[in-house]
C-alpha positions, -999 to 999 in steps of 0.1 A, spaced: -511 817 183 -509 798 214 -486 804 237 -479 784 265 -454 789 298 -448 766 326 -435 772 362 -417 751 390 -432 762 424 -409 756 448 -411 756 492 -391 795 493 -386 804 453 -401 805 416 -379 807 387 -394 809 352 -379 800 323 -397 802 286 -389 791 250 -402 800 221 -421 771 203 -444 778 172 -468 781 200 -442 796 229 -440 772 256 -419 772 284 -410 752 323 -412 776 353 -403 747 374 -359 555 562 -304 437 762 -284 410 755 -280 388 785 -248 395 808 -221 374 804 -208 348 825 -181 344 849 -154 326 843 -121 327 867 -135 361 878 -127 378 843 -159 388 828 -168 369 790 -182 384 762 -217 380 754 -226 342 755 -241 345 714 -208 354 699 -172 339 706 -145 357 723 -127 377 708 -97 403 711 -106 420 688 -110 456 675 -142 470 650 -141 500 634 -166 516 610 -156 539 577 -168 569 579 -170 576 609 -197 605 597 -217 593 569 -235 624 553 -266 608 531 -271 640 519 -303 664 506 -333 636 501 -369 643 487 -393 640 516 -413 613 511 -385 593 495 -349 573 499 -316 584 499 -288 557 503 -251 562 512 -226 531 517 -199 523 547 -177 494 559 -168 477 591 -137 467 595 -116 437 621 -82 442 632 -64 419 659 -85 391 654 -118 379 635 -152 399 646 -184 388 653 -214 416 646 -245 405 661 -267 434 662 -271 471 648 -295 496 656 -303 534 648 -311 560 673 -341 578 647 -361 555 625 -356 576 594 -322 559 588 -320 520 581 -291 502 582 -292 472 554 -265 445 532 -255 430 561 -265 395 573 -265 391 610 -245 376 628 -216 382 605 -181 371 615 -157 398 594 -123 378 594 -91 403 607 -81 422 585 -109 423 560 -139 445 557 -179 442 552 -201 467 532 -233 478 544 -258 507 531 -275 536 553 -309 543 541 -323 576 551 -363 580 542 -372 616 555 -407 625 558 -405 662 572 -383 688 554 -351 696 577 -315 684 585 -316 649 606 -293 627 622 -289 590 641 -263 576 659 -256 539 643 -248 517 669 -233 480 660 -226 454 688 -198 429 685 -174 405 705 -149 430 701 -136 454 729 -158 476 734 -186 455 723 -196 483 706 -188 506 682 -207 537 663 -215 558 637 -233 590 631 -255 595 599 -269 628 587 -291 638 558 -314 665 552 -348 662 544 -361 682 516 -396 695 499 -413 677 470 -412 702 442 -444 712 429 -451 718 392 -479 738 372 -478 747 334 -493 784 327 -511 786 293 -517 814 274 -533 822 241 -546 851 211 -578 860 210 -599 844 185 -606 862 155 -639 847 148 -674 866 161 -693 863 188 -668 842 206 -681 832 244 -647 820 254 -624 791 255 -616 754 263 -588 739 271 -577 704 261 -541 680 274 -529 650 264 -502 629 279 -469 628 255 -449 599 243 -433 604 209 -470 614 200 -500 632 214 -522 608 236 -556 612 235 -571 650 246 -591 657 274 -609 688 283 -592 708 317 -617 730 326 -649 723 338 -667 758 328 -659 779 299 -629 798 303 -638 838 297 -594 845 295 -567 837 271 -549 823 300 -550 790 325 -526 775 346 -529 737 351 -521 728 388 -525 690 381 -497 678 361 -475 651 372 -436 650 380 -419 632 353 -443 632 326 -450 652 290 -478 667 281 -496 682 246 -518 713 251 -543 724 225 -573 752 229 -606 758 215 -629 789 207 -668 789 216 -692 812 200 -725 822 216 -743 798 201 -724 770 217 -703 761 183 -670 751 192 -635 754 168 -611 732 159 -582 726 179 -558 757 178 -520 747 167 -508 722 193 -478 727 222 -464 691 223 -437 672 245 -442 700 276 -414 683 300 -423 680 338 -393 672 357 -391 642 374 -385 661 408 
């Protein structure tokens, strides 16, 4: 009998967890110009009107959260006028691992009323980050900020550990091992190793997040004769992350 046990290998931990199968298988598992004078009071700048105007941004803290490194994380905010209408005209972020997108610059956000917009955070190094979001407006101050966090995390890593009985036949030189990809069926097999395997064991280090696999093994004799396909392990899960 075949038996087959798969591990997650993560950046500080294993945990393995098996199931018993007719062959066991199991998962171990992102300077504006200066305004003008006019009667010796100073004018906001010349691309937006004036404006009395207050902004303020909702959260004021906007946590992303844990993200893959490597991929995207998105979290969602809103500006907000009060006193009069507001003109945004610009937005920027203090690290370039977090993105500001949805809104359409300049906007004019009427008083009273609010605008979405999403924070994209795209770490690339495992670790906590954060970047002060600043957006620049007619409104007093002319600008007004946010801070985003998010914590960068590392791309989980997956083998599938095979095991196996002994062949009962004579003379037996050792084993191959065979995988197919899995979807509602076996896939086609192709052989793993690239030399006989002398053990009843082999871990496959090449499998890829999100997919299924089938597993199947074969017995060679000393004179190079090879068996049949043992009892097949099919739909072995690899999490998606």
């Amino acid at each position: 009998m075949l038996k087959i046990a798969a591990r997650q290998i993560c950046s500080s931990h294993m945990r393995k967890v098996t199931a018993v199968l007719p062959l066991v298988a199991g998962l171990i598992f992102l300077a504006g110009c200066q305004g003008v004078s006019n009667g010796g009071n100073n004018a906001p700048p010349s691309n937006a009107p004036p404006s009395n105007g207050q902004l303020g941004v909702s959260p004021s803290t906007l946590a992303v959260g844990n993200v893959v490194d490597g991929s995207s994380g998105t979290a969602s905010a809103s500006l907000t006028a009060s006193g009069t209408s507001v003109t945004v005209t610009a937005v920027n972020s203090s690290n370039s691992v977090f993105s500001v997108s949805g809104l359409s610059l300049p906007v004019t956000i009427p008083a009273g009323q609010s605008v979405p917009f999403t924070v994209t955070f795209s770490p690339q190094t495992t670790g906590a980050a954060s970047a002060t979001l600043t957006f620049t407006s007619n409104a007093a101050p002319s600008t007004t900020t946010q801070t985003a966090t998010g914590t960068g995390t590392a791309t989980a890593t997956y083998s599938v550990s095979l095991s196996w009985d002994a062949s009962t036949s004579p003379n037996i030189s050792g084993y191959n091992i065979y995988r197919a990809t899995y979807s509602s069926s076996c896939g086609s097999f192709a052989q793993l190793n690239s030399s006989l395997n002398t053990s009843m064991s082999y871990t496959d280090l090449s499998v890829i997040a999100g997919t299924s696999y089938c597993y199947a093994t074969t017995a060679v004799n000393s004179s190079n004769e090879q068996s049949a396909y043992s009892n097949i392990v099919s739909d072995v899960q690899i999490p998606s992350q």
